[in-house]
C-alpha positions in Angstrom: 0.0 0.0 0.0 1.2 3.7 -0.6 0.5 6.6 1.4 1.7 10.1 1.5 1.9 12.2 4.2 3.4 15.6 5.0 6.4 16.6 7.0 7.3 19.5 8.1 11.1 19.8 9.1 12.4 22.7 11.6 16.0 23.2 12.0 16.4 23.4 16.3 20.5 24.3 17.1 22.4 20.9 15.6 19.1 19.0 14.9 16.5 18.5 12.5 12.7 18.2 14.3 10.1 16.5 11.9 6.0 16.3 12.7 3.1 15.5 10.5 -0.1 17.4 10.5 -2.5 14.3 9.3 -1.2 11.9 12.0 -1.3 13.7 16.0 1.8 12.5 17.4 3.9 11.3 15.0 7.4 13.5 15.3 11.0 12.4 14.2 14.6 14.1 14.7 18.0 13.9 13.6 21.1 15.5 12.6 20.1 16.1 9.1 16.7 17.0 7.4 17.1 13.1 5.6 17.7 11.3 9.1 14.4 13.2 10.6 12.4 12.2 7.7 13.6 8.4 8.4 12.7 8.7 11.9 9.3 10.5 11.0 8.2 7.6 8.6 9.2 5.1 11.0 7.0 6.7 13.8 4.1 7.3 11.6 4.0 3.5 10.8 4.6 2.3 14.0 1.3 4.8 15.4 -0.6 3.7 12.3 0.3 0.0 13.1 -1.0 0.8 16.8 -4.4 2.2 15.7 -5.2 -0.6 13.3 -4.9 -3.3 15.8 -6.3 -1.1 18.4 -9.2 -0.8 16.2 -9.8 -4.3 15.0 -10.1 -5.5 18.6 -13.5 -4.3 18.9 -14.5 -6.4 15.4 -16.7 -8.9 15.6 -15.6 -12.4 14.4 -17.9 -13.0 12.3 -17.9 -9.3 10.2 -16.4 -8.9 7.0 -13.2 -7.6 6.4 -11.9 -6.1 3.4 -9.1 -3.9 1.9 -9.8 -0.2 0.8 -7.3 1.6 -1.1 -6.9 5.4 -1.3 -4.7 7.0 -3.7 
């Protein structure tokens, strides 16, 4: 599946601080703009990731599951 998302990169002293507006909470850093937006793609997966099975729990077994694809 591809997504896109947005980052926005600030420079703070020696670091580069990454967030992205479409997923609350997801936020990367390092020491150049390439290494936050590494660490920002690796936290939006991993919170993504964390929702999904958060919000499958509630499923019931016998509901029907399926694939929807945005591009």
């Amino acid at each position: 599946m591809h997504n896109e998302f947005t980052a926005v990169i600030e420079r703070d002293g020696e670091w580069f601080i990454a967030y992205c507006p479409e997923v609350p909470g997801a936020n990367g850093q390092g020491h150049t703009k390439e290494e936050a937006k590494e660490s920002l793609a690796e936290a939006i997966a991993l919170i993504l990731e964390d929702r999904r099975a958060d919000g499958l729990r509630a499923v019931p077994p016998e509901a029907l599951r399926e694939t929807v694809v945005v591009e």
